[in-house]
Structure formats: structure tokens, C-alpha cells
GUSESE-855800 format. One record per residue: residue number from 1; x, y, z of N, C-alpha, C in turn. Coordinates in Angstrom, 1 decimal, m for minus. Layout:
BEGIN
[pt NUM, [X, Y, Z], [X, Y, Z], [X, Y, Z]]
...
% end
This chain:
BEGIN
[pt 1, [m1.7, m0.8, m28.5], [m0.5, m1.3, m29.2], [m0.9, m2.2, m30.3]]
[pt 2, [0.0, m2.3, m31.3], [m0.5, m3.3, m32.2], [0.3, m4.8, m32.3]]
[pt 3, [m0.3, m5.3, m32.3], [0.3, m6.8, m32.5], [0.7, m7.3, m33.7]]
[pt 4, [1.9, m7.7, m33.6], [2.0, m8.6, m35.1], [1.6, m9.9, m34.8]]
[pt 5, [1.6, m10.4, m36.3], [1.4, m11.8, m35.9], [2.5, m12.4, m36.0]]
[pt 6, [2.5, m13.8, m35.0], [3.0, m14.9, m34.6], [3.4, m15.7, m36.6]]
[pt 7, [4.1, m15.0, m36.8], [5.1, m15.8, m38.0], [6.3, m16.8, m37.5]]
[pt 8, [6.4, m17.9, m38.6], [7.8, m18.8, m37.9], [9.0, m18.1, m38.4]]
[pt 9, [10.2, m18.0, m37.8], [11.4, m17.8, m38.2], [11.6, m18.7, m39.3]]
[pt 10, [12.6, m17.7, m40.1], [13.5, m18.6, m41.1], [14.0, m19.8, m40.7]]
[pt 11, [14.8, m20.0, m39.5], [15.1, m21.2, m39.1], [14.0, m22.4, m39.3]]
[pt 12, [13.2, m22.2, m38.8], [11.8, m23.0, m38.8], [11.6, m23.5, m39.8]]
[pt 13, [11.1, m22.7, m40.5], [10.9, m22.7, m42.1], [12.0, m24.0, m43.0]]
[pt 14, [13.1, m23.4, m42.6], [14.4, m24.0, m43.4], [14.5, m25.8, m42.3]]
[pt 15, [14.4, m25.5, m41.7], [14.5, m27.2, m40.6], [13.0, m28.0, m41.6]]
[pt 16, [11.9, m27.6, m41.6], [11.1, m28.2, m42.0], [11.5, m28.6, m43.6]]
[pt 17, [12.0, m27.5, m43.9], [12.1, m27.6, m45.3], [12.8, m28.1, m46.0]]
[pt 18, [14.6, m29.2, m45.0], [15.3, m29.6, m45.2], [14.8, m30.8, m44.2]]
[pt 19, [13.6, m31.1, m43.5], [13.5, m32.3, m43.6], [12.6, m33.0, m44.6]]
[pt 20, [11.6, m32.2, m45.3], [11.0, m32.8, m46.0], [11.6, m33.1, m47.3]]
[pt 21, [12.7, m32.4, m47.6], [13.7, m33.0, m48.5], [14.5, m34.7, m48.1]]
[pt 22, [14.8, m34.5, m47.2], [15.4, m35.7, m46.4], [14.5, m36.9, m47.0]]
[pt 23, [13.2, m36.5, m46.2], [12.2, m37.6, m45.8], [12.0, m37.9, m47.5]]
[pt 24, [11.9, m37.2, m48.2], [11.8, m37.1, m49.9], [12.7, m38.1, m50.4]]
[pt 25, [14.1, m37.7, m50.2], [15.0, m38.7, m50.4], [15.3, m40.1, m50.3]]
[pt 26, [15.0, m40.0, m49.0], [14.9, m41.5, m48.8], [13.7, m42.1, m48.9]]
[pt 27, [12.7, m42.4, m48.8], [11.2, m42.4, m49.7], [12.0, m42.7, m51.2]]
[pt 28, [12.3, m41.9, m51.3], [12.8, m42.5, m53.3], [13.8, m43.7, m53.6]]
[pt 29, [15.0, m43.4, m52.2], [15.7, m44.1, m52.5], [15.1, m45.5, m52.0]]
[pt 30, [14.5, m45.7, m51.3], [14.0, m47.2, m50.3], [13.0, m47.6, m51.6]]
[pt 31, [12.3, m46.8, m52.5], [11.7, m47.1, m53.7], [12.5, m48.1, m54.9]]
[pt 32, [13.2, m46.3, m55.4], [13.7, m46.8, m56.5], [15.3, m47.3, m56.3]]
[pt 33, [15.8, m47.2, m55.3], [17.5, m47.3, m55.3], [18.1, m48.6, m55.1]]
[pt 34, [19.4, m48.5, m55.6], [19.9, m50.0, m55.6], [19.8, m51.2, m55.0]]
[pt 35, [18.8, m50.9, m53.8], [18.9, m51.9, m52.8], [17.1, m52.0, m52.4]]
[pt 36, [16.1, m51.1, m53.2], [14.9, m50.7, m53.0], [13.8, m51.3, m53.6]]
[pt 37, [12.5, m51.4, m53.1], [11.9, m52.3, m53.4], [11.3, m52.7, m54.8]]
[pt 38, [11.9, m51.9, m55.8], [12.0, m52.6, m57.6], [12.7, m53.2, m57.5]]
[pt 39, [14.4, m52.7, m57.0], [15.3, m54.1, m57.6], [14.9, m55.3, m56.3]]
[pt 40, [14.2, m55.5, m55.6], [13.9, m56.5, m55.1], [13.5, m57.2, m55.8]]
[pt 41, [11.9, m57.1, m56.5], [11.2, m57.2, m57.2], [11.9, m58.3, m58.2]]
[pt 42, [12.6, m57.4, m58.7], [13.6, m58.0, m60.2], [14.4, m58.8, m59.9]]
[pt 43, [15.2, m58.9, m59.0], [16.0, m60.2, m58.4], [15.2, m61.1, m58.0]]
[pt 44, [13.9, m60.8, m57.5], [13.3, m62.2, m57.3], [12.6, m62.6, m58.1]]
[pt 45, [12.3, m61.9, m59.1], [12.1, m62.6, m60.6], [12.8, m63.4, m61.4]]
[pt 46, [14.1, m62.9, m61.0], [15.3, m63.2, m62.4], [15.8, m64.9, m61.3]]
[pt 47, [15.6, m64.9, m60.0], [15.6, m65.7, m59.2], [14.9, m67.1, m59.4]]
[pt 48, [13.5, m66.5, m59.8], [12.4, m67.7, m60.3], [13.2, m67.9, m61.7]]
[pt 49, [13.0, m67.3, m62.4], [13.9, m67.7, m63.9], [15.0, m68.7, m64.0]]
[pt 50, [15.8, m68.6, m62.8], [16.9, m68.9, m62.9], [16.6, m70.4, m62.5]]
[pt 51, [15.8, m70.4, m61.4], [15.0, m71.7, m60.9], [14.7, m72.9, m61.3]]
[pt 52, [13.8, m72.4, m62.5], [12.9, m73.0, m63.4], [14.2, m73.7, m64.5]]
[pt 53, [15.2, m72.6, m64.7], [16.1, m72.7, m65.9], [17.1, m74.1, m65.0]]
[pt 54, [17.2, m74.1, m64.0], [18.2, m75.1, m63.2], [17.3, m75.9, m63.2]]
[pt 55, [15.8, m76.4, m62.8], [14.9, m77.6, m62.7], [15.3, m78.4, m64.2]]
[pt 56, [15.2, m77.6, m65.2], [15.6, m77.8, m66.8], [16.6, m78.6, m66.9]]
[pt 57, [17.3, m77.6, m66.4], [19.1, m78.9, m66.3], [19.2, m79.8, m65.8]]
[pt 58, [18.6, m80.1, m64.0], [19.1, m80.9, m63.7], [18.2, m81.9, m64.1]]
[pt 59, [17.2, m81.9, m64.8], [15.9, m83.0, m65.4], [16.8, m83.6, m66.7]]
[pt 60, [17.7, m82.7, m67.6], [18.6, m83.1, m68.8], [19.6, m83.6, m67.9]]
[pt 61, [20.0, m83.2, m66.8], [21.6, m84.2, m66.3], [21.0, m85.5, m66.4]]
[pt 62, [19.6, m85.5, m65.2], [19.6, m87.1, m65.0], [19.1, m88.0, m66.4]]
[pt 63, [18.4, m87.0, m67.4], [18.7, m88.1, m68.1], [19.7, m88.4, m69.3]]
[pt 64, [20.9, m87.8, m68.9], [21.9, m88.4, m69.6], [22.7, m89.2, m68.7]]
[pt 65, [22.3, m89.2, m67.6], [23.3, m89.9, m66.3], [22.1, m91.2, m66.9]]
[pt 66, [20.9, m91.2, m66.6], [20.3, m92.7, m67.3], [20.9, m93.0, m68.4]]
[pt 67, [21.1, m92.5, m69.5], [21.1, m93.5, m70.9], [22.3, m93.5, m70.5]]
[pt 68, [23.7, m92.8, m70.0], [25.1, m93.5, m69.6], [25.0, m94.2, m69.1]]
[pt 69, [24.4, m94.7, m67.9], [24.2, m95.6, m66.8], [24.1, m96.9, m67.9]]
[pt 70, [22.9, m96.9, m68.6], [22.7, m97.8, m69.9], [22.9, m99.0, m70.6]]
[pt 71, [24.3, m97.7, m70.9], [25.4, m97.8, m72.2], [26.5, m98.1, m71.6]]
[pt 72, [26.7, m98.5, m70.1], [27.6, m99.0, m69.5], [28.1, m100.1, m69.6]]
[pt 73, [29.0, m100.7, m68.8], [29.9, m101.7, m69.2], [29.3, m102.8, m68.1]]
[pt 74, [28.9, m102.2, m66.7], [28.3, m103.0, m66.1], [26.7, m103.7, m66.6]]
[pt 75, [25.6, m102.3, m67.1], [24.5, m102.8, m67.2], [24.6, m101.9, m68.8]]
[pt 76, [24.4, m103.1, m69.7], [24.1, m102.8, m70.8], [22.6, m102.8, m71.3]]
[pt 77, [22.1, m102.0, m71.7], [20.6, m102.2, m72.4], [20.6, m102.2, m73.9]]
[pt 78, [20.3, m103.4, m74.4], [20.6, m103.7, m76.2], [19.4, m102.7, m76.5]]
[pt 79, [18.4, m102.7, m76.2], [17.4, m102.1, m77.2], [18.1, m100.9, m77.4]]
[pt 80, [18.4, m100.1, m76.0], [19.0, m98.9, m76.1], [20.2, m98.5, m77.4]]
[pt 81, [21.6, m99.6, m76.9], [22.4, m100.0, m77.8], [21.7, m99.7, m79.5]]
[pt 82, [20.7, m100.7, m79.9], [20.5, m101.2, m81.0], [19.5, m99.7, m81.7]]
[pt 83, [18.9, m99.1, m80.8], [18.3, m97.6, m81.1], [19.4, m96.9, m81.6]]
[pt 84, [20.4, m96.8, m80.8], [21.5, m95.4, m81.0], [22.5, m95.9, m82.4]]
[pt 85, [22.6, m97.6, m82.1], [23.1, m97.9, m83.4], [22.5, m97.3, m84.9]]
[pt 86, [21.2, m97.6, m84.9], [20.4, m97.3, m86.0], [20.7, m95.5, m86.0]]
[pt 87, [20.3, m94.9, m85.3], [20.1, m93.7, m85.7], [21.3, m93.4, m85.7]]
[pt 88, [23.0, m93.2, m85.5], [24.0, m93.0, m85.8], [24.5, m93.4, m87.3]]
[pt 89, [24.3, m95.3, m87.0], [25.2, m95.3, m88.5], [24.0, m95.6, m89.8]]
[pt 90, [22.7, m95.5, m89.4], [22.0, m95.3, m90.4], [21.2, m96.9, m90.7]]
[pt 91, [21.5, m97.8, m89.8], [21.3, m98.9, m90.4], [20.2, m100.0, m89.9]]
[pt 92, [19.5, m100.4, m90.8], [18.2, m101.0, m90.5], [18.4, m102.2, m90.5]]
[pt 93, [17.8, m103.4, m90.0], [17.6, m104.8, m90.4], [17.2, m105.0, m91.7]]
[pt 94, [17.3, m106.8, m91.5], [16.8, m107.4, m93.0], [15.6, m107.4, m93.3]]
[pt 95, [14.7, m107.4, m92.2], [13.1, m107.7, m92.3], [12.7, m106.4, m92.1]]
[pt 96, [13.2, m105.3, m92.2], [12.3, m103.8, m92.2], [12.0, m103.3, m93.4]]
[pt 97, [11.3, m102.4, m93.6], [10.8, m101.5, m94.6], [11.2, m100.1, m94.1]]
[pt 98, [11.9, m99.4, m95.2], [12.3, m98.0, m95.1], [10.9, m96.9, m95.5]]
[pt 99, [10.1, m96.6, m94.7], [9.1, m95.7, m95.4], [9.4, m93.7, m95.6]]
[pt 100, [10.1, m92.7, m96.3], [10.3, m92.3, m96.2], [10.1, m90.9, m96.4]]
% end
């Protein structure tokens, strides 16, 4: 008698072949997809950015909360005063020299 050989069904074939599509899929998507480990990557970049960009500000808040503090009504600092005078209205003492 002759033997054939032991081939897989179509079914076989097609199950493997729609899982390695699957397994394909998601592999790309857990990669590249909305929720996947580039845009991780990039949010926690844009994260540090944003970080650094807030350290920035709140370093300029406090120091405008100091020179207000200042220029207050409770604690006045004249030098402060007598600096911002000068450089606003332009105006120098009697005993200075304008070097320019």
C-alpha cells in the first residue's frame, strides 16, 4: 500500500496563520499604538519639559512675590524703591556722573 504523507489540514494552516496575524497585531500595536511604548516615551518627555518649564515659573513667581513683598506698605525697602525709581523715571542724583 502506499502511504501519503501526514500533511496539515487547511484548517491548521489557516488557525496558525490567523494567529500569527493576531500576535502581529498586537506586537505593533503595544509598540507603536496610542497607548504603546513610543507614545509613552513622548509623554514622559514632554512631562520632563513641562517640569523644568514649571520649576522656571515658579522661581519668576517667587521672585516677584519678593520685590512685592518689598514694595509694600508694611515693609518697604528704599534701596529697592530708589533702584526702580531710577530706572522708570530716568533719574539720577546730584553727585552722580552719567557715563554713557
Amino acid at each position: 500500500m502506499s502511504e501519503t504523507p501526514n500533511r496539515p489540514t487547511l484548517g491548521v494552516v489557516a488557525y496558525f496563520a490567523l494567529a500569527l496575524t493576531a500576535g502581529t497585531y498586537f506586537t505593533f500595536a503595544a509598540v507603536q499604538g496610542d497607548y504603546g511604548l513610543f507614545r509613552r516615551i513622548q509623554i514622559q518627555a514632554e512631562r520632563e519639559r513641562l517640569a523644568a518649564e514649571l520649576a522656571v515659573l515658579e522661581a519668576e513667581v517667587a521672585r516677584m512675590e519678593n520685590l512685592t513683598r518689598r514694595l509694600s506698605d508694611r515693609y518697604l525697602d528704599l534701596d529697592l524703591l530708589d533702584e526702580r525709581a531710577r530706572a522708570v523715571l530716568g533719574m539720577i542724583r546730584h553727585d552722580e556722573i552719567v557715563i554713557r
